[in-house]
N, C-alpha and C positions, 0 to 999 in steps of 0.2 A: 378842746372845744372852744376855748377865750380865743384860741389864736384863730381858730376858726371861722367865728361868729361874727372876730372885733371890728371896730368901726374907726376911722380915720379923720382927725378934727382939719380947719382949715389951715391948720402951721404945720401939718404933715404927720404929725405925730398921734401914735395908736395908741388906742384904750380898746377896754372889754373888759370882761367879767362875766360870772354866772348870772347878772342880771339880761347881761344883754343875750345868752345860750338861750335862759329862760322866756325872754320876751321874743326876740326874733324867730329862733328857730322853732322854739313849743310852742308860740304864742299864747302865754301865761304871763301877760302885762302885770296883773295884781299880784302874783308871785312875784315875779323880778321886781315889783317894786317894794315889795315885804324885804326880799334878802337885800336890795339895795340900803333901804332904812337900816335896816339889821346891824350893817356893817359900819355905817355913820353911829350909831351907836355903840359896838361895840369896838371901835374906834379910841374912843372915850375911856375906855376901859384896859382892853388889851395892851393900845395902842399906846396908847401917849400915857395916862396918871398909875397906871399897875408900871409904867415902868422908869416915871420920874422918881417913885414912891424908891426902886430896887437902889437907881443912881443915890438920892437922899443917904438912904440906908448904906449904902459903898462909903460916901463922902463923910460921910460921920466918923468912921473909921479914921479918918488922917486927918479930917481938919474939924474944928468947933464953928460951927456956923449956925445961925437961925433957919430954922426950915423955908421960911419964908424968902431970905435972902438965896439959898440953895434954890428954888423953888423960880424964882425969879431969871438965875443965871441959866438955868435947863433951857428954859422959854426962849431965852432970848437966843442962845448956840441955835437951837432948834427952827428958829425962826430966820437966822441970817439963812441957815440950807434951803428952807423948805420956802423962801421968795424967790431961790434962784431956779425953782420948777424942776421937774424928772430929771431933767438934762444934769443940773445940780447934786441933789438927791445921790442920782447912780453913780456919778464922779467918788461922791462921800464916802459912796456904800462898797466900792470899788478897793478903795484903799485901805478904808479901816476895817471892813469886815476880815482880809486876807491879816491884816496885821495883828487883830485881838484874837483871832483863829490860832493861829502859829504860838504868839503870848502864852495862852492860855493852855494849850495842849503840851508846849512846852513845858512849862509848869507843871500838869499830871503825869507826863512822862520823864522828869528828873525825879519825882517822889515814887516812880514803881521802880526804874533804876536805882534808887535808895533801897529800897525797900525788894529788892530783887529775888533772895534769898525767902521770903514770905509771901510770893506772887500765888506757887502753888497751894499753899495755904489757905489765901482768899478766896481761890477757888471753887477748891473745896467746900468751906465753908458756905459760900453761896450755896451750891448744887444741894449740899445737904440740910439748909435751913430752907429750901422752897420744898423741898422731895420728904422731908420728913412724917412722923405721922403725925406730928401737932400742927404742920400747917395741912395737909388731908383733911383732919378733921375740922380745923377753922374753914377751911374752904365747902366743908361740908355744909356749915352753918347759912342759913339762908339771909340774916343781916351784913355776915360778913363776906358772901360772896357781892351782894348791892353796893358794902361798902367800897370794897375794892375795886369794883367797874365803875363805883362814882368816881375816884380819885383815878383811877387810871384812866380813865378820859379826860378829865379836867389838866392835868396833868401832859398827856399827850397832845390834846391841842392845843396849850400854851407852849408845847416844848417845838411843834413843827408844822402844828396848823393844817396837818394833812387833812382832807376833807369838808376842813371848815370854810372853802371857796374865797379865801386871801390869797395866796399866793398865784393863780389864774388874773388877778388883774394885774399884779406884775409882768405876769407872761406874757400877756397881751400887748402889753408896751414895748415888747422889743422885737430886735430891726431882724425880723425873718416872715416869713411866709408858708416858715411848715411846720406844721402843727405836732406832727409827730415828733419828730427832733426836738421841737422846745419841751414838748412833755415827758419826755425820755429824763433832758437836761434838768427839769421840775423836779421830775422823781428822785434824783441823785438827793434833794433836799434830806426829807425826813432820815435818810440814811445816814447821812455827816450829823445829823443834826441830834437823831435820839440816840443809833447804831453805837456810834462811832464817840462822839461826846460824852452821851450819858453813861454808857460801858466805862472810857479811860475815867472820868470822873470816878466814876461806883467804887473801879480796882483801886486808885489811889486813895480814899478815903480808906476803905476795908485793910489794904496792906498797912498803911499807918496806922488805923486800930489795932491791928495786932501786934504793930510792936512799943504802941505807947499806950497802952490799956487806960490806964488811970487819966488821961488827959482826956478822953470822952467819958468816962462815968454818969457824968450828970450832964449833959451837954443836949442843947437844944437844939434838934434837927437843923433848920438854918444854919450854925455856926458848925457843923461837920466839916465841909470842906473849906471853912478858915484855919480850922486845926489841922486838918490834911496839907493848908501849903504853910504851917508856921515852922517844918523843916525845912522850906530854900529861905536865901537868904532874901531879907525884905520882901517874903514869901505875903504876908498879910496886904502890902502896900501891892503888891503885883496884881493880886487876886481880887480887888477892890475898886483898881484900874481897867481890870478887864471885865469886871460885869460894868462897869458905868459904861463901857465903849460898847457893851454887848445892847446895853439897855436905851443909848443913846441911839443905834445904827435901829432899833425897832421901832424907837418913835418917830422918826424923819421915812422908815418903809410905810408904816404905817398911816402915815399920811395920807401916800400914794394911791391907796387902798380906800380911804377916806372919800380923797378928791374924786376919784374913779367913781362909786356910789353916789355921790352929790351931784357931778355931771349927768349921771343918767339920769337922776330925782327932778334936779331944777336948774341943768343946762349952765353954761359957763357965770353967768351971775352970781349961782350960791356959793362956788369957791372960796372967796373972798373970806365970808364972815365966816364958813366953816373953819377956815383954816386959822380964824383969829378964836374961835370957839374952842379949838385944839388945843393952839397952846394957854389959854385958860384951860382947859384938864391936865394938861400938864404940870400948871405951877398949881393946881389944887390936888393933883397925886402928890406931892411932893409935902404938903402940910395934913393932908387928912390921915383919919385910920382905915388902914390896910383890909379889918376885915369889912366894911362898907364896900369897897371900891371893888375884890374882889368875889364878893357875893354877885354883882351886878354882874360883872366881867364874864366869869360862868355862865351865867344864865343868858347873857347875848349872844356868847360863840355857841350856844347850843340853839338859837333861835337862828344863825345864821347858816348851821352846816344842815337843818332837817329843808331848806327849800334847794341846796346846792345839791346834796345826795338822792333826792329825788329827779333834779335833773339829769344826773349819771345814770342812776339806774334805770331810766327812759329812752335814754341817747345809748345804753350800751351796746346794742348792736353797731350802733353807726361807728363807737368808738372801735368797737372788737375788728369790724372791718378796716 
């Protein structure tokens, strides 16, 4: 529907989004202009300081530094890409995305090869801790089935943003004209992203539990899979590397996503200071507390996917067709 919809600036280069689905084709200008806001906000959040805050937290790990100064060097990396415009951006996102892709899967896939002889083990154990009757009965439980749809959504859209009407203004910007094809090529996202990642993740975690029992005991969810890669070598340094490249490739997309929203708000003028706004959330993700930043975070990706899902579920025949 973005590639559908989108609209073509005077240097040749496309934009769209759900905002413009929403205004041009529904004509529901004050909706498109609610999810447009939406996105400049949770911009703020998603975007840029939830994931200076991850890099910070990577960086501490190898070097002693002041948040402040950490906080500073994000901005500024962040800032040399994101004045060189889209054109820049995709170059970034080009290279490093495929490179901490490969890294990183690399990494889960020498620790199940370690761990080979204990694969079907974790398996098992999966199957039979979802299927059993103490989780039946938890899931019977009316708090804990809320709980669980809270967090697996929260969850799911910061893990691939299906739905949440982000990844459409990406689509929108690039150099094709058919709509189905890009959204085809869209779709591949969530599957590399939750399928495929969060799976080799899971297994390599679960298979190293089983055979280093005592080295998660008391172990707080976050530092799982720092323990899961402290069997390769410079396993902790590798894995610390690749979430700041993961976390850094999200702030310079999410930009994108930003500026797209602000264009349609207040036209090529607001760019500017939005994007000087940005990396101020970035270098204040980097010094605040986590649970502030991502209470807000939450509550804006869900204010921005109820006006994007409304417009699917309106347009779906056009889409079905």
């Amino acid at each position: 529907l973005s590639v559908a919809y989108k609209r073509t600036g005077r240097g040749g280069e496309s934009f769209g989004g759900p905002m413009y689905v929403l205004g041009r084709r529904l004509s529901m200008p004050r909706l498109a202009s609610a999810f447009a806001l939406f996105a400049v906000l949770a911009s703020f959040g998603i975007g840029s300081s939830v994931q200076a805050h991850s890099i910070r937290t990577a960086a501490d790990r190898l070097v002693s530094a002041p948040a402040e100064v950490t906080g500073i060097l994000i901005a500024a990396l962040a800032g040399l890409v994101i004045i060189g415009g889209n054109r820049q951006i995709a170059k970034v996102c080009n290279w490093l995305v495929p490179v901490m892709s490969a890294v990183y899967l690399g990494g889960c896939l020498w620790i199940l090869i370690q761990n080979l002889p204990l694969l079907p083990d974790a398996l098992r154990l999966i199957v039979r801790s979802a299927l059993s009757g103490r989780a039946a009965l938890g899931g019977l439980a009316g708090r804990a089935v809320l709980t669980g749809m809270r967090v697996g959504i929260q969850k799911g859209l910061f893990t691939n943003e299906a739905g949440l009407g982000s990844v459409p203004m990406a689509a929108a910007a690039a150099q094709t004209k058919d709509p189905v094809m890009q959204g085809l090529v869209s779709m591949t996202g969530p599957f590399w992203d939750t399928v495929v990642m969060c799976a080799v993740t899971g297994l390599a975690i679960i298979s190293s539990m089983l055979r280093h029992p005592g080295r998660y005991a008391c172990a707080a969810p976050e530092q799982l899979c720092f323990l899961a890669f402290e069997e390769l070598p410079w396993g902790e340094g590798l894995l610390s590397v690749s979430l700041a490249l993961f976390a850094f490739a999200t702030i310079i997309g999410w930009n994108v996503y930003g500026t797209s929203a602000v264009r349609y708000l207040w036209g090529e003028r607001g760019i500017l200071v939005y994007q000087v706004c940005y990396l101020c959330f970035v270098w204040l993700g980097a010094v605040l507390s986590m649970e502030l930043v991502w209470g807000c975070s939450d509550l804006l990706n869900s204010l921005m996917a109820f006006p994007n899902l409304l417009a699917l579920w309106l347009l779906r025949k056009e889409i079905h067709t």
